[in-house]
N, C-alpha and C positions, 0 to 999 in steps of 0.2 A: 481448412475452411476459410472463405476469404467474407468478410461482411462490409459494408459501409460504415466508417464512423463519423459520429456525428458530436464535434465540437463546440463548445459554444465557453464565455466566461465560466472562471470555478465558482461553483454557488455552495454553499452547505451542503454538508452528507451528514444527514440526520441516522442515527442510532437509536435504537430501542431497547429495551429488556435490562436486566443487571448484566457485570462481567464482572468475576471475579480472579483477579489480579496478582501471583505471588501473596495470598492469604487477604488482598485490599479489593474492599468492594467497591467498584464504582459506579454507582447511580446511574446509568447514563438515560434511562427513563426521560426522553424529552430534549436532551440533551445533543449535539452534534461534533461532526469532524467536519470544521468550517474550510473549506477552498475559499480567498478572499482574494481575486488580484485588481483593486481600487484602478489602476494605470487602466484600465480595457476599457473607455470609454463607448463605445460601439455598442456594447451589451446592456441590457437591462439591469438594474441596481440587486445582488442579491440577494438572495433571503432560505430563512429555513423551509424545507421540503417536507409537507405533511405528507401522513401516513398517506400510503398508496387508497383510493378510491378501492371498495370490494370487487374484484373481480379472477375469473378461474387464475388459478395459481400456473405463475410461469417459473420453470425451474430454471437453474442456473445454467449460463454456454458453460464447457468444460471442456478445455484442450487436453486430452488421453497422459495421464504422467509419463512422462520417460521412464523404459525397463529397469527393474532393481539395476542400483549398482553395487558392487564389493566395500565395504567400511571403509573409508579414509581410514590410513594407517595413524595409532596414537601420535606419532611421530608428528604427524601435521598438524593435532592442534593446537594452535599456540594460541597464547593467551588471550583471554575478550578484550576486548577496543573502544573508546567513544570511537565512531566514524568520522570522519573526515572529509571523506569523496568515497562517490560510487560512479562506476564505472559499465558500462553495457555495450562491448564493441558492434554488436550485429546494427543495433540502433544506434548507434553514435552519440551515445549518451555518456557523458562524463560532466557533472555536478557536484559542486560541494555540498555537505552536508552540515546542520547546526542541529544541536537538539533541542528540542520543544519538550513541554508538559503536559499533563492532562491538568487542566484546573476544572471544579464544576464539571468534569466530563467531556472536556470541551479539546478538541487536537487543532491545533493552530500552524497545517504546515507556514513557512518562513514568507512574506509579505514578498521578496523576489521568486515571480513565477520559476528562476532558472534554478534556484536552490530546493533541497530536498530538509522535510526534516523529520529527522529520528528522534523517536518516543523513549526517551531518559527514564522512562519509568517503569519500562519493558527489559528485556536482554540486549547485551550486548554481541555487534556482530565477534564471534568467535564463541562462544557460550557454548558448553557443554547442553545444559539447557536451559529453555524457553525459545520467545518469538524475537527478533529485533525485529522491530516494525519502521517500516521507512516509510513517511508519504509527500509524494509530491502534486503538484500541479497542472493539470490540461489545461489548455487555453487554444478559444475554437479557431482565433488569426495568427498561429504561431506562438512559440517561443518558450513554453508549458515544459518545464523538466521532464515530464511525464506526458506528452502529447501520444507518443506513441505506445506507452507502455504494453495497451492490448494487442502489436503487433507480436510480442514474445512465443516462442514456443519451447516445450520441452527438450534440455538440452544445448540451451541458451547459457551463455556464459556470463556470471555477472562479476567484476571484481570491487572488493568495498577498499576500502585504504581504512586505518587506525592508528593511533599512534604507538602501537604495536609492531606497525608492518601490513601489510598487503595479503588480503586472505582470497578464495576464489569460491566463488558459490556457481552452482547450476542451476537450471531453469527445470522443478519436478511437475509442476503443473499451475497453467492460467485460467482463474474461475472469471467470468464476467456474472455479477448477482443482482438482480431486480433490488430495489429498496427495501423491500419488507424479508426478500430473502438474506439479504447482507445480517440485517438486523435479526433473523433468526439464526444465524451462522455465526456471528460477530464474537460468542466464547470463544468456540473452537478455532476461529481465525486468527485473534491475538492470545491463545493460549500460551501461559507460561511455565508450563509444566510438561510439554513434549520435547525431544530432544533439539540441541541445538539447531535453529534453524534461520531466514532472511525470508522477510514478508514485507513486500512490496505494496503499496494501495493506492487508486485514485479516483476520479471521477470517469463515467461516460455515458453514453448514448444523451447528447445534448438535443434538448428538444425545440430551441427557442427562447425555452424558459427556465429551466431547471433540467438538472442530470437526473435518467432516468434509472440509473445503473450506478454497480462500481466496480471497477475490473480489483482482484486481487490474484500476484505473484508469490508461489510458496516455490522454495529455492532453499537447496541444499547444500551444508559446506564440501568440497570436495578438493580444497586445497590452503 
């Protein structure tokens, strides 16, 4: 399915609800995952994105997962990694990666739009279990580590680096989620308690004014 996207400066991705963390709760009631790139002077100054206005419920785009595959063999998993660089040959994506914190609820990917960053407070890529959560940048006149992330499809090959070594993940499926859907998804999305796995996130559908969406990549170890 092919759509229009629509880019503009990264502004806030506001969260809702509790999420509960490796046993740590974190508030995020009010709270956001700020996209900030100060340099895009062209754009409007940004800011947090209120709750969506009441209107019929729009459910999430869903690109179909890729067919089971056979268990990676024990053999391949080697040990979890801070990241380093992530890699996306179809998209021509190769980024380094820094890790960020959650403070106050708050995810801060990295202040260069070309840098990606992983949440420290999540799994790491290689983990038996949880999420590694990586989030980067859209940016609507270029240059956005994540500009095209929504173009992904199942079956996509991602590679992360570690200072471990070089692991290989696929592409099992790309949700795009309204604001209030994200935010009612937002446990199940950075859960840390399902088997090891690579979760991508960013902004999209720019309106002008504010992202009215946010695409997320769930991605499977398979090497």
């Amino acid at each position: 399915m092919t759509r229009a996207r629509r880019r503009g400066r990264p502004a806030p991705l506001r969260w809702g609800g509790s999420i509960v963390l490796a046993g740590l709760a974190l508030a995020l009631t009010g709270a956001y995952l700020q996209f900030d790139h100060p340099a895009d002077a062209t754009a409007p100054s940004p800011r947090p994105i209120v709750a969506d206005s009441p209107t019929a419920p729009v459910p999430p785009r869903t690109v179909a997962s890729a067919p089971a595959r056979a268990t990676p063999s024990p053999r391949l998993a080697a040990k979890p990694g801070r990241p380093v660089r992530l890699s996306v040959p179809r998209l021509l994506i190769d980024a380094a990666v820094v890790g960020i914190t959650a403070e106050r609820g708050t995810l801060v990917p990295p202040s260069n739009p070309r840098k990606l960053g992983w949440w420290s407070g999540g799994a790491q890529p290689g983990a038996r279990v949880g999420s590694a959560v990586v989030t980067g940048h859209t940016v609507h006149s270029g240059g956005g580590a994540f500009d095209e992330l929504g173009q992904l499809r199942p079956g996509d090959v991602i590679g992360v680096t570690t200072a471990q070594g070089r692991l290989g993940y696929r592409v099992a499926g790309v949700t795009t989620y309204r604001k209030q859907s994200f935010a009612r998804n937002a446990e199940r999305i950075l859960d840390q308690t399902v088997p090891g796995r690579l979760v991508l996130i960013t902004c999209e559908d720019w309106n002008g004014q504010v992202y009215l969406s946010n695409t997320v990549v769930i991605a499977r170890r398979v090497a």
